[in-house]
C-alpha positions in Angstrom: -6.3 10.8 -99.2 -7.4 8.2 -96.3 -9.5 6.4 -97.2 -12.4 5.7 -93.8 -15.4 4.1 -96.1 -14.9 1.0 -94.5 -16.1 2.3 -91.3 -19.3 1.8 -91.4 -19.8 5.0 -88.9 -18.7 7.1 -92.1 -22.0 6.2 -93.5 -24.1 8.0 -91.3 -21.7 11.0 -90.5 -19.7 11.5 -93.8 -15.9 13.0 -93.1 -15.7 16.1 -95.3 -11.9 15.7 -93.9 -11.2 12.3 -94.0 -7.6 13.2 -93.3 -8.6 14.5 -90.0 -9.3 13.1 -86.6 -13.2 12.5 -86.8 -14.5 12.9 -82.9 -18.7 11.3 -82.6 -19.5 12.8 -79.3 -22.0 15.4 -77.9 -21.2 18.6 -75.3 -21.6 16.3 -72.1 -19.4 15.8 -69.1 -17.5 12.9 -70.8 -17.9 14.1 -74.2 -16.1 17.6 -73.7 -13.4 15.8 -72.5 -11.9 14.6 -75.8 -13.1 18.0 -77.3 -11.5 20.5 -75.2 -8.3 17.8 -75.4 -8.4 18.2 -79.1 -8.6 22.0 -78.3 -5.9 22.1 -76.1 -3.1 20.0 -78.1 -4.3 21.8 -81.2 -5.0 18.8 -82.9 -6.8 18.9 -86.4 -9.8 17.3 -86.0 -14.0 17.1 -87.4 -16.4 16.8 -84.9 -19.5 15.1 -85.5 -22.8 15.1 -83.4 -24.4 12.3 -82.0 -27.3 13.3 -80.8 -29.5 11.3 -77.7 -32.8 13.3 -78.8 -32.6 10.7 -82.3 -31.4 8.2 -80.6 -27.7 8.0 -82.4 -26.1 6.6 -79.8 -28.2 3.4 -81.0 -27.6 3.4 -84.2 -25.9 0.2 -86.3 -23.5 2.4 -87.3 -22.8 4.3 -84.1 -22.5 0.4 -82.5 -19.9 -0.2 -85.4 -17.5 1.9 -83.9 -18.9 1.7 -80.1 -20.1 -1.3 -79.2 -21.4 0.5 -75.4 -23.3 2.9 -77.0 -22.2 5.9 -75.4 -19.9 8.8 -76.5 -17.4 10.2 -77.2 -15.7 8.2 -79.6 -12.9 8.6 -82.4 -11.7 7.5 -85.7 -7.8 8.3 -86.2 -6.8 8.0 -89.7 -3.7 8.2 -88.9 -3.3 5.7 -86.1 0.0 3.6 -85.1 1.9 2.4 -87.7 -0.2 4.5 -90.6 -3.5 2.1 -90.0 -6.9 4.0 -88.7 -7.5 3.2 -85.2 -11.1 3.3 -83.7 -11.5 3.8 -80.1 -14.2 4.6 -77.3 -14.1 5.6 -74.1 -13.2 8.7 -73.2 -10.7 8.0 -70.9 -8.4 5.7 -73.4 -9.0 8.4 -75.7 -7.4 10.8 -73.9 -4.0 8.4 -72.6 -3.8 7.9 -76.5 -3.8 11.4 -77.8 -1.4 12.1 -74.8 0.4 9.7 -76.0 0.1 10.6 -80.1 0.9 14.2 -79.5 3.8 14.4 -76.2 1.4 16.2 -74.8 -1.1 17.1 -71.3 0.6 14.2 -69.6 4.2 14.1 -67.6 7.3 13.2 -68.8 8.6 12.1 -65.9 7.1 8.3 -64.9 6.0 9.1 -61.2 4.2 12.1 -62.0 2.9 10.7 -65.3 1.3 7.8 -63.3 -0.2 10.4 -61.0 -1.9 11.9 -63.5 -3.1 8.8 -64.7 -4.1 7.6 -61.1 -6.7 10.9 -61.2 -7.8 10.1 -64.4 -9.0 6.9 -63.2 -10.4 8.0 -60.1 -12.7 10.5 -62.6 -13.9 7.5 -64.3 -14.4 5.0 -61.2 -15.8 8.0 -58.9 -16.5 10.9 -59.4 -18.0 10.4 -62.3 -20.4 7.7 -61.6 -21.0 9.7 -58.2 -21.8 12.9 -60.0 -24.4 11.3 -62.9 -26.3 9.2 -59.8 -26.2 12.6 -58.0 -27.6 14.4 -61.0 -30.5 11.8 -61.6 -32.1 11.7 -57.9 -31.5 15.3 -57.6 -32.6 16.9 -61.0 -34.5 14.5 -63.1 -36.9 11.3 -62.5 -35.1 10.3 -59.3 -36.5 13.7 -57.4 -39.8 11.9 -57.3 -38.9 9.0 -55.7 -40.4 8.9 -51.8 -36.9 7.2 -50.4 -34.8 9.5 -50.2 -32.0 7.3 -48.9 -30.5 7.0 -52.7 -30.4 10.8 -53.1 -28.8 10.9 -49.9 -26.2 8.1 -50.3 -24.9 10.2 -53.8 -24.7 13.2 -52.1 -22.8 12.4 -49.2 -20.2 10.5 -51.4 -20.5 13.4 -54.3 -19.3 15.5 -51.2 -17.1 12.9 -49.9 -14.9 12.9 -53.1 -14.8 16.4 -53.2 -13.3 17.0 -50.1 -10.7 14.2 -51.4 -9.8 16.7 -54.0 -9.6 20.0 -52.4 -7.4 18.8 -49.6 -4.9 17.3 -52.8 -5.4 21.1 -54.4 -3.7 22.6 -51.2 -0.8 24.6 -52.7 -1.1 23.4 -55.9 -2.2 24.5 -59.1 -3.8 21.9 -60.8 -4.3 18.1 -60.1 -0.6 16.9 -60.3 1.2 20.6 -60.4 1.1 21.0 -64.2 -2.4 20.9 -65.9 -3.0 17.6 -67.5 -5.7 15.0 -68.5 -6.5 14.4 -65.1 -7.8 18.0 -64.6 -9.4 18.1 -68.5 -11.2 14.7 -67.2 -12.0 16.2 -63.2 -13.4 19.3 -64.2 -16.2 19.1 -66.6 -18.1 17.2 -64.4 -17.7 19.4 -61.4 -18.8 22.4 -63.7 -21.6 20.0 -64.3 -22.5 19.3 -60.8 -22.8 22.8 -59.8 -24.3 24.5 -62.8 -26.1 22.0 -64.9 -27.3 19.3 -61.9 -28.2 22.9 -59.6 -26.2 20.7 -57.0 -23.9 23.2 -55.3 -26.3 23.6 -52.5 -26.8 20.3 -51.5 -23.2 19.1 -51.2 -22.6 22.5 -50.0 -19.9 23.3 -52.5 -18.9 26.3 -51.0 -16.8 24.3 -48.6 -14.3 23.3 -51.1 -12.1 26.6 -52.0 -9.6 24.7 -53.5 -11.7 23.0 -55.9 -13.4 26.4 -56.6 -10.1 28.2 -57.6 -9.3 25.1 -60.0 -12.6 25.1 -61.4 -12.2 28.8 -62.2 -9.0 28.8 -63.8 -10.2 25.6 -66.0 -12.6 28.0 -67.3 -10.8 30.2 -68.2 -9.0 28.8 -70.4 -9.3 29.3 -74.0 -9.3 25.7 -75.6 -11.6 24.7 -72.3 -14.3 27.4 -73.5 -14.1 26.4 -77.3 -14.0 22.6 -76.5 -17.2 23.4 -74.1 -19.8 23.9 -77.2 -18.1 21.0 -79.3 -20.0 19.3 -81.3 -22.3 22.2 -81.5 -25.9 21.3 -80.9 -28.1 21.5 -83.9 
């Protein structure tokens, strides 16, 4: 049996499956990424939750395996060459279970780096976009009397949106076949709409495309298990 003891993340989340994949994360944008992924390739795996309300993500033995503080994050015991690998960041954790398994990425190199290209425009854009968004719409940020922040995230949240629904013309998913880059695109745009109450002010009824994406994504098994994962206690 592996042996993961000296990680010292094991000490605060025990693996009852040590053989397993062990995933530290929590149901957010960028956490459901890696869990609907491990959904999806069909992946064993043991999900653990890290949970903000107690401050895990601060832990020593959160930091020991990553250093940023934020989720998700993985331990592979069976990484290359037979050797546990640690990794954060949940876009290098996706390019290496695509990698691990043959799978949710192209065979073919020019539409593999497409795929890759929209993965990276998630995590430089959209993303970032989105959470600002989120802040000055929903939470503290509402309260602030300039509303030239609020403004600035919504025109580019709208911005990058458009950017997207005039790629989805005539296709079915980010680069034709579904892939990371629409398991990394589409959580967040779920969350824009539903959990930031943002449709209306980016006025997401504009973007058709992105809405008949969005709905497919959903309706996909593995996309409604890996929603919920880690299950909040």
């Amino acid at each position: 049996m592996t042996d993961l003891s000296p990680f010292h993340i094991t000490r605060k989340w025990p693996a009852q499956h040590p053989e397993r994949l062990q995933l530290y994360s929590l149901p957010t944008p960028n956490g459901v990424k890696v869990s609907i992924m491990l959904e999806e390739i069909g992946l064993p795996y043991e999900p653990h939750l890290v949970s903000f309300d107690s401050n895990d993500q601060l832990s020593p033995e959160f930091l020991s395996l990553s250093p940023n503080n934020k989720i998700p994050a993985i331990l592979d015991p069976d990484g290359p060459n037979g050797h546990p690998l640690p990794l954060f960041e949940s876009g290098a954790i996706m390019l290496y279970l695509a990698e691990k398994t043959g799978q949710l990425l192209p065979q073919d190199p020019a539409a593999r780096y497409q795929a890759i290209q929209w993965l990276m425009w998630q995590m430089g854009g959209l993303g970032p976009m989105f959470g600002q968004l989120g802040f000055f719409h929903k939470f503290a940020g509402s309260q602030y009397e300039d509303k030239r922040p609020l403004e600035r995230y919504v025109a580019e949240s709208a911005r990058l949106l458009g950017v997207l629904d005039q790629h989805l013309q005539g296709r079915d998913w980010i680069v034709g076949e579904y892939s990371i880059a629409d398991i990394a695109v589409f959580p967040w745009i779920r969350n824009l709409v539903g959990f930031y109450e943002a449709g209306e002010v980016v006025q997401f009824e504009r973007f058709a495309n992105v809405r008949r994406v969005l709905d497919a994504f959903l309706a996909r098994p593995a996309v409604q298990r890996g929603l919920s994962i880690p299950a909040r206690a």
